[in-house]
N, CA, C and O atoms as a Tinker XYZ file with bonds, in Angstrom:
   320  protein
     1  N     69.141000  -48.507000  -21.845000    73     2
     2  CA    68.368000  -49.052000  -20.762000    64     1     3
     3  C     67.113000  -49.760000  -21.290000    63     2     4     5
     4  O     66.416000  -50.573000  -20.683000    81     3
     5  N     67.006000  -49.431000  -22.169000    73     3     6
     6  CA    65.433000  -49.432000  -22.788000    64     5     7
     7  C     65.625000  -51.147000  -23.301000    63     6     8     9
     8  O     64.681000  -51.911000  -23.103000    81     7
     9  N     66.859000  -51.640000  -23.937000    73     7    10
    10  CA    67.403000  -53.031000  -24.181000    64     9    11
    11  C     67.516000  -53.649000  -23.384000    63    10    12    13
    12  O     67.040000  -54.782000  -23.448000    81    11
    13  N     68.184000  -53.227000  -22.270000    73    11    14
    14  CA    68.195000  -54.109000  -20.924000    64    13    15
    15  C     66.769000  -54.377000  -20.232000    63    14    16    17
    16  O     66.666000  -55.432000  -19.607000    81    15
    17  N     65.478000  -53.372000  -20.296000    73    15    18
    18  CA    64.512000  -53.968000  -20.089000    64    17    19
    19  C     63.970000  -54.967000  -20.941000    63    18    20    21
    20  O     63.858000  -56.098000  -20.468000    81    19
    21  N     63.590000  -54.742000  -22.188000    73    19    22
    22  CA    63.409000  -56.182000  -23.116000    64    21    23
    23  C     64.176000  -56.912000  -22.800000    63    22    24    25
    24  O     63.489000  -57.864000  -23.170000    81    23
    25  N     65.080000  -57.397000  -22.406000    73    23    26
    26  CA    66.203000  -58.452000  -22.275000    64    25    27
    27  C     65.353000  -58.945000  -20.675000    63    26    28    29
    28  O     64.962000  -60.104000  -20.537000    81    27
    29  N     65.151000  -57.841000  -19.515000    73    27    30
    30  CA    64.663000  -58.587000  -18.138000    64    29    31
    31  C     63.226000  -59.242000  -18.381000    63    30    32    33
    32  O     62.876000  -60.240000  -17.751000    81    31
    33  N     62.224000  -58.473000  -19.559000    73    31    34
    34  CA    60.984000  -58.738000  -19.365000    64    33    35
    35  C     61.473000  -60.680000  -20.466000    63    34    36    37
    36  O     61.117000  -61.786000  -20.058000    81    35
    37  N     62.051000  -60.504000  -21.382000    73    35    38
    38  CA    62.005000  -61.704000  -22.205000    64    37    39
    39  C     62.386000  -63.377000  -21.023000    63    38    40    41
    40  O     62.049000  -64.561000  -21.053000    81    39
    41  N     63.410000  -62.330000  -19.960000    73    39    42
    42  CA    64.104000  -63.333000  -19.665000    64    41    43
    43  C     62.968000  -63.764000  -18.632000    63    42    44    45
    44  O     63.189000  -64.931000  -18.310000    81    43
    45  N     62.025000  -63.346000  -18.097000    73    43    46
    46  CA    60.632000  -63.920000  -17.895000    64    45    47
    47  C     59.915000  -64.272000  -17.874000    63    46    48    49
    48  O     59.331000  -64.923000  -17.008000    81    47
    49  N     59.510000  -63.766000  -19.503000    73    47    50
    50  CA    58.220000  -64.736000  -19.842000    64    49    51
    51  C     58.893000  -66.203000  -20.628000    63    50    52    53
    52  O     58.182000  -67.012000  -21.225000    81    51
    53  N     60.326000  -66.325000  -20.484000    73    51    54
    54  CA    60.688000  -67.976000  -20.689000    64    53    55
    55  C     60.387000  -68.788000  -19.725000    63    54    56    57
    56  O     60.229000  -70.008000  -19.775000    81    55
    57  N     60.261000  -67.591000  -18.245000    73    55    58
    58  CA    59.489000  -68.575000  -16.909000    64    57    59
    59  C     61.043000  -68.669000  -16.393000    63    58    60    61
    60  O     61.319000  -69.817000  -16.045000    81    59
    61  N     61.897000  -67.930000  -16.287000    73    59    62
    62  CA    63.309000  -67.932000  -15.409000    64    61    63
    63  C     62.430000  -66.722000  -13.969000    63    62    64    65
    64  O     61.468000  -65.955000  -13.998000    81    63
    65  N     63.142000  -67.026000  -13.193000    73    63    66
    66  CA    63.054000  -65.780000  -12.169000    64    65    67
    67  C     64.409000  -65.344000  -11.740000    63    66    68    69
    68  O     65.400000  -65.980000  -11.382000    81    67
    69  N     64.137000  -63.924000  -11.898000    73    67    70
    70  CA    65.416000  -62.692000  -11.513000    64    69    71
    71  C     66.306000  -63.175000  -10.560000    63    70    72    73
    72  O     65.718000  -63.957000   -9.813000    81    71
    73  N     67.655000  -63.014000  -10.232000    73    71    74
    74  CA    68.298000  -63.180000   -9.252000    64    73    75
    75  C     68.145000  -61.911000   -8.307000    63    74    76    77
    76  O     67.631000  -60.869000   -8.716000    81    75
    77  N     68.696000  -62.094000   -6.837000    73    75    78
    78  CA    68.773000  -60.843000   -6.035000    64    77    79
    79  C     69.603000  -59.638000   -6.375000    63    78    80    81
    80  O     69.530000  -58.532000   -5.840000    81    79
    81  N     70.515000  -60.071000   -7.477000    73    79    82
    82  CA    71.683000  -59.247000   -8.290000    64    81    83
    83  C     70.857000  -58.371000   -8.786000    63    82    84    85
    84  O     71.168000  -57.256000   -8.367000    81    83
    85  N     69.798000  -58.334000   -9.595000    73    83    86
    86  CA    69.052000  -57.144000  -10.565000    64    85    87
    87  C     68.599000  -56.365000   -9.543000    63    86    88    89
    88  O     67.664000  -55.643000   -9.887000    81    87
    89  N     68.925000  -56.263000   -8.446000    73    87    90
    90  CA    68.355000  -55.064000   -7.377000    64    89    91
    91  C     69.321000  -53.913000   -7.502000    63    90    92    93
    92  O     69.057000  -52.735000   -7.266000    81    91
    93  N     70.729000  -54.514000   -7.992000    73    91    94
    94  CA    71.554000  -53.202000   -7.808000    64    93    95
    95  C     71.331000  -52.424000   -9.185000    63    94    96    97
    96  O     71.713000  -51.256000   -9.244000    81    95
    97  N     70.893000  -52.859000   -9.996000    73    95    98
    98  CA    70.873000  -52.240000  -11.475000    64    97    99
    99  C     69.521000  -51.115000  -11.376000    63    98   100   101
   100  O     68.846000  -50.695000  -12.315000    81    99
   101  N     69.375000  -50.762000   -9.765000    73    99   102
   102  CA    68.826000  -49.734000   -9.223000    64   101   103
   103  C     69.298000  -48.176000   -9.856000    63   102   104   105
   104  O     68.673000  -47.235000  -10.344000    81   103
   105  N     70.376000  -48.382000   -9.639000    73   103   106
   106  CA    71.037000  -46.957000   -9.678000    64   105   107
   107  C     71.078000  -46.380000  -11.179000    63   106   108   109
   108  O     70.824000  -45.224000  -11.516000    81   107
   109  N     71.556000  -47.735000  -12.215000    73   107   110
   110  CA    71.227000  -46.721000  -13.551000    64   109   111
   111  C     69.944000  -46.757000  -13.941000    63   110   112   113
   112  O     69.567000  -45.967000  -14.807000    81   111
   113  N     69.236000  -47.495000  -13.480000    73   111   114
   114  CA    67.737000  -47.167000  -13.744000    64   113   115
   115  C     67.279000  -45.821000  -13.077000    63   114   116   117
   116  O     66.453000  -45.204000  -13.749000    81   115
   117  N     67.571000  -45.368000  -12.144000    73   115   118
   118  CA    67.128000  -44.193000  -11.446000    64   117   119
   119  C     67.542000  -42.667000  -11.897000    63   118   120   121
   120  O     67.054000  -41.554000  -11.701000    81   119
   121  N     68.882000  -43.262000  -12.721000    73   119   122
   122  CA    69.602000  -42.034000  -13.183000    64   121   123
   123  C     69.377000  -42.039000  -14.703000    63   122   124   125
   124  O     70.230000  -41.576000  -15.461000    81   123
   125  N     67.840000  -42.740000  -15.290000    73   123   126
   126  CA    67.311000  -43.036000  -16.943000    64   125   127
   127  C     66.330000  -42.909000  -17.301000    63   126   128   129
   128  O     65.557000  -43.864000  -17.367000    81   127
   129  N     65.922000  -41.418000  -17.744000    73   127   130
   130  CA    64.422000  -41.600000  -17.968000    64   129   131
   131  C     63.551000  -42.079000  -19.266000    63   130   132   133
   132  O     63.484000  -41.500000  -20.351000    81   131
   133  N     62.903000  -43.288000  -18.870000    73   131   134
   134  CA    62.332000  -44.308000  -19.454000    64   133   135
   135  C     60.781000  -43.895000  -19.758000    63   134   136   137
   136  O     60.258000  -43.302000  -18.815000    81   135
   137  N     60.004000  -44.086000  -20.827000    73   135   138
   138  CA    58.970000  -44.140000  -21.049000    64   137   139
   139  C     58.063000  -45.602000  -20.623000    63   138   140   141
   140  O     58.222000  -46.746000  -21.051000    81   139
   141  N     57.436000  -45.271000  -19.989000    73   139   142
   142  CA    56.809000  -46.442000  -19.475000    64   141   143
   143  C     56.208000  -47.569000  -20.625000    63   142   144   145
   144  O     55.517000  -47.089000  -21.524000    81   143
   145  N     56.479000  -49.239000  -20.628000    73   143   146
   146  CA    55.870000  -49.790000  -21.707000    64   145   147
   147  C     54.983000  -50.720000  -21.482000    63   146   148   149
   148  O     55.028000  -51.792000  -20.879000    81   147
   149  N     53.820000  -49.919000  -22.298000    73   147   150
   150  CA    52.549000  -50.934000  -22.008000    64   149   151
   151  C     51.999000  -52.067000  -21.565000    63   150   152   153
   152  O     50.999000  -52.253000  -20.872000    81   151
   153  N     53.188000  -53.207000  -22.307000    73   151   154
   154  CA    53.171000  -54.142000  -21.905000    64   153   155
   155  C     53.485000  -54.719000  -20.435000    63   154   156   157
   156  O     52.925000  -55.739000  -20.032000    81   155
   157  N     54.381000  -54.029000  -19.688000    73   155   158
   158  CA    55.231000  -54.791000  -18.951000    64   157   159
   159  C     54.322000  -53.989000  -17.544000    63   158   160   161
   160  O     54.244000  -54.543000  -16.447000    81   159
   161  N     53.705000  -52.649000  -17.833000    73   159   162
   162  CA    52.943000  -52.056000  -17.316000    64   161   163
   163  C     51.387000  -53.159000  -16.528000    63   162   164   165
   164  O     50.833000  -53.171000  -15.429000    81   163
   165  N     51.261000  -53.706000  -17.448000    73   163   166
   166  CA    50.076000  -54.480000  -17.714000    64   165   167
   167  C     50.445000  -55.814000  -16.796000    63   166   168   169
   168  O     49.649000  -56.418000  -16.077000    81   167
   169  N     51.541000  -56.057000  -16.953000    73   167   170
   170  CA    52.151000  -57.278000  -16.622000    64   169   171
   171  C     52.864000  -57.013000  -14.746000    63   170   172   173
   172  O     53.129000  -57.823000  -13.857000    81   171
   173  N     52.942000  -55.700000  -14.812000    73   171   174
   174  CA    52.975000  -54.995000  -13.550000    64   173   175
   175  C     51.607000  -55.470000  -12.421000    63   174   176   177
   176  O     51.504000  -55.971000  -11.301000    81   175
   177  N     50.913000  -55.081000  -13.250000    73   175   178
   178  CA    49.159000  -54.549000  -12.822000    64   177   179
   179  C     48.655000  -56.179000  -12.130000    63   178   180   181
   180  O     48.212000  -56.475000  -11.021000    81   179
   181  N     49.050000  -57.245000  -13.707000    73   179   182
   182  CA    48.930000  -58.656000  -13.035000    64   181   183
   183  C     49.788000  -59.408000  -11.722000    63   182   184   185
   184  O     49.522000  -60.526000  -11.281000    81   183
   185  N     50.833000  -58.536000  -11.243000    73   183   186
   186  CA    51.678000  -59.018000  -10.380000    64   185   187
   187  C     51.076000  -58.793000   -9.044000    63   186   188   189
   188  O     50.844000  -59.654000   -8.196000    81   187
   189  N     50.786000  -57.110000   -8.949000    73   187   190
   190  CA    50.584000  -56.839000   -8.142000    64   189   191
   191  C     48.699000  -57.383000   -7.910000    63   190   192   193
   192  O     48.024000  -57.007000   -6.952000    81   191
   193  N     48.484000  -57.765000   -8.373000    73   191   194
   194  CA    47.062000  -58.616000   -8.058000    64   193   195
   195  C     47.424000  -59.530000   -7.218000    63   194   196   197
   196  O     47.106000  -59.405000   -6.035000    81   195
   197  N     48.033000  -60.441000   -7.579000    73   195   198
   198  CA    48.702000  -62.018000   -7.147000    64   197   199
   199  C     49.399000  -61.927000   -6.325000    63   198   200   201
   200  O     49.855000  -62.864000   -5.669000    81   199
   201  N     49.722000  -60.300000   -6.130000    73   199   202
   202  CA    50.691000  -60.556000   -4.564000    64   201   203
   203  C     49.685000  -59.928000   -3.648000    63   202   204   205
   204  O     49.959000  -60.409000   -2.549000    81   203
   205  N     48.992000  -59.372000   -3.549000    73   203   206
   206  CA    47.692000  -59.009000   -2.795000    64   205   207
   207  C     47.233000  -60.457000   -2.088000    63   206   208   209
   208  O     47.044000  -60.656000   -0.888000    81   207
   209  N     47.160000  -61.036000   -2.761000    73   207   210
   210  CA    46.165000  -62.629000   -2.557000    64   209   211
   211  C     47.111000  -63.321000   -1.438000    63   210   212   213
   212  O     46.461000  -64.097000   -0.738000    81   211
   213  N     48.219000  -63.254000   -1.159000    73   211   214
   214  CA    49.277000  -63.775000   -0.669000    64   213   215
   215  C     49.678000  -63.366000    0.785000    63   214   216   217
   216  O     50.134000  -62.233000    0.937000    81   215
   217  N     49.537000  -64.261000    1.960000    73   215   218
   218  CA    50.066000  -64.110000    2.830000    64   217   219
   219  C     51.625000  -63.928000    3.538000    63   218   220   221
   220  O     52.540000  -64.739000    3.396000    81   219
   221  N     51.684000  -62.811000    4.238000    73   219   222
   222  CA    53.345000  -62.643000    4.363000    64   221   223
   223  C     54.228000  -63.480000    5.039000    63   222   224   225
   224  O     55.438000  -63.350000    5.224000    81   223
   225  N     53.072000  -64.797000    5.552000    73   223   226
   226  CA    54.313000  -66.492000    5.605000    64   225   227
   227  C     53.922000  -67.055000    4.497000    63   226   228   229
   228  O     54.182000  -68.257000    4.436000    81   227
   229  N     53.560000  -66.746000    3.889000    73   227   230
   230  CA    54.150000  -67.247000    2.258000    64   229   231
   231  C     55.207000  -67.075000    1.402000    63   230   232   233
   232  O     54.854000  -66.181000    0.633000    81   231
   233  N     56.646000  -67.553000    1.026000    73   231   234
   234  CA    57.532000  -67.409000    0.120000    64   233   235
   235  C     57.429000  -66.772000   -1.253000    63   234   236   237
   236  O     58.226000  -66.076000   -1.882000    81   235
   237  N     56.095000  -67.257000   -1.558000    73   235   238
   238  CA    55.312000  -66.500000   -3.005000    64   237   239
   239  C     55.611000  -65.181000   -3.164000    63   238   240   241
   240  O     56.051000  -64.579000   -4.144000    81   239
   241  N     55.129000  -64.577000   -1.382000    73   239   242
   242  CA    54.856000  -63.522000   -1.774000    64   241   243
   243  C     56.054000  -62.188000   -2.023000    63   242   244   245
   244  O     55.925000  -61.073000   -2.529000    81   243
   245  N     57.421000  -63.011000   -1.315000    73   243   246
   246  CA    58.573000  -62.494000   -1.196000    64   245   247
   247  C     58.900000  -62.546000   -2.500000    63   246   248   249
   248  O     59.409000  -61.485000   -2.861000    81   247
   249  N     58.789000  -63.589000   -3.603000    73   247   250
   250  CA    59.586000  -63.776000   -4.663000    64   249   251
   251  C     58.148000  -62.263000   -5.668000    63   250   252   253
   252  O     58.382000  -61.458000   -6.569000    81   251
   253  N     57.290000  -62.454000   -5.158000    73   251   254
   254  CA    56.215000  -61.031000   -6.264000    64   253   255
   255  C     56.952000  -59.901000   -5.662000    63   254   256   257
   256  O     57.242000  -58.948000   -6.385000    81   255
   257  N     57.301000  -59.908000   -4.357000    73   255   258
   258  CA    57.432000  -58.290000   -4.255000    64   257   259
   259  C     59.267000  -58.504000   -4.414000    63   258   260   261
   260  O     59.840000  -57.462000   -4.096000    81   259
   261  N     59.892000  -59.237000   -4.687000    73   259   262
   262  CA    61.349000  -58.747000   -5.851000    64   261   263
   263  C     61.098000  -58.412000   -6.785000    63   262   264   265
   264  O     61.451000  -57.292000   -7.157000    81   263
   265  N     60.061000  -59.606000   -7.910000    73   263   266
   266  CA    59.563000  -58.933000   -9.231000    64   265   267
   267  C     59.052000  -57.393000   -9.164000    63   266   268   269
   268  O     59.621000  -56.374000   -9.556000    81   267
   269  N     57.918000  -57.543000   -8.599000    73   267   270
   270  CA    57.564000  -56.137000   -8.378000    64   269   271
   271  C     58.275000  -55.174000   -8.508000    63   270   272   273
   272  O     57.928000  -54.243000   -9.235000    81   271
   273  N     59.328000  -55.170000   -7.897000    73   271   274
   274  CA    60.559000  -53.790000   -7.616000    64   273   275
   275  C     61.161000  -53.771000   -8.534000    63   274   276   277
   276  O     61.134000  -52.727000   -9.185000    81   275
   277  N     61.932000  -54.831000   -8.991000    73   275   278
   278  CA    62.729000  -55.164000  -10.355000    64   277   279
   279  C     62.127000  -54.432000  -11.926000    63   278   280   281
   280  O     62.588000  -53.596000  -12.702000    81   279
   281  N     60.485000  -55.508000  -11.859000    73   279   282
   282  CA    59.702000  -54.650000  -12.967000    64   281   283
   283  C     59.782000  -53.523000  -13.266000    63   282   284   285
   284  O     60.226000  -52.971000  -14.273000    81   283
   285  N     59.134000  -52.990000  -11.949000    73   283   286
   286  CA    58.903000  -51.313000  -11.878000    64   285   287
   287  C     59.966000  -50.565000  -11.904000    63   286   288   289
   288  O     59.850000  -49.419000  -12.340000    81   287
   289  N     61.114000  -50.995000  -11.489000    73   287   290
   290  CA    62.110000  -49.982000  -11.920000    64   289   291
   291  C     62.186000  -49.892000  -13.271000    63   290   292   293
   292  O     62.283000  -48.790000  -13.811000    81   291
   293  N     62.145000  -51.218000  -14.081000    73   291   294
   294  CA    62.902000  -51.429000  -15.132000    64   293   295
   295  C     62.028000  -50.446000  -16.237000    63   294   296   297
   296  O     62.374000  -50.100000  -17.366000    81   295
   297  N     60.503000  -50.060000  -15.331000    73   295   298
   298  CA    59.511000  -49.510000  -16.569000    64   297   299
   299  C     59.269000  -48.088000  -15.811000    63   298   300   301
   300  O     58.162000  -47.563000  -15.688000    81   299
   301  N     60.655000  -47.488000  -15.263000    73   299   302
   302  CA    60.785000  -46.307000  -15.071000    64   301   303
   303  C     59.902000  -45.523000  -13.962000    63   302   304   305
   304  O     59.744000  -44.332000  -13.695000    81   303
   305  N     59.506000  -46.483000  -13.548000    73   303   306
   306  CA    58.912000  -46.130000  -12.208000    64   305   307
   307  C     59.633000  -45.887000  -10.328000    63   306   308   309
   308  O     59.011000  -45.579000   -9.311000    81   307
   309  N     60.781000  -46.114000  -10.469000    73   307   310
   310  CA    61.600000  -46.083000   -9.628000    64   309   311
   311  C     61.714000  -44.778000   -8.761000    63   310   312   313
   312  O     61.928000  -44.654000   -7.555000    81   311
   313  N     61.510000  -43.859000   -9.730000    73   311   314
   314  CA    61.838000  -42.405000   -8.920000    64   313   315
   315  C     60.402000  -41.241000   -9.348000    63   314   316   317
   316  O     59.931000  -40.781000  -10.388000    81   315
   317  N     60.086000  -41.129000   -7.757000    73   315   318
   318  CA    58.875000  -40.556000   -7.852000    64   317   319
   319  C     58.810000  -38.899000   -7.114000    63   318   320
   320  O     57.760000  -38.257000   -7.129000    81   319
């Protein structure tokens, strides 16, 4: 799991955005316990800034809060 996150965070910072498909990759993330990584943590922290700023008739803000969910699962935050 820990590869498949480097693989979602890389495929990001090339500036691609996630499809609605990485929502189902819910379930083995939930059933993987992940050490949270600094980086992507950080990169979390900057998302959720920028979606704060954002009104909910804004499109922006729909495409931060997929990242959002996507991220955070991927950095083991999914199950609380």
């Amino acid at each position: 799991m820990q590869a498949l996150r480097v693989r979602l965070y890389g495929y990001l910072k090339e500036g691609h955005l996630l499809e609605n498909n990485y929502i189902n990759l819910w379930f083995l993330f939930s059933q993987t316990p992940l050490a949270q990584d600094a980086t992507l943590s950080s990169f979390i922290a900057l998302l959720e800034q920028s979606y704060a700023t954002y009104d909910v008739t804004q499109k922006e803000r729909f495409i931060f809060a997929h990242l959002l969910f996507v991220l955070k699962m991927a950095n083991g935050e999914g199950v609380k």
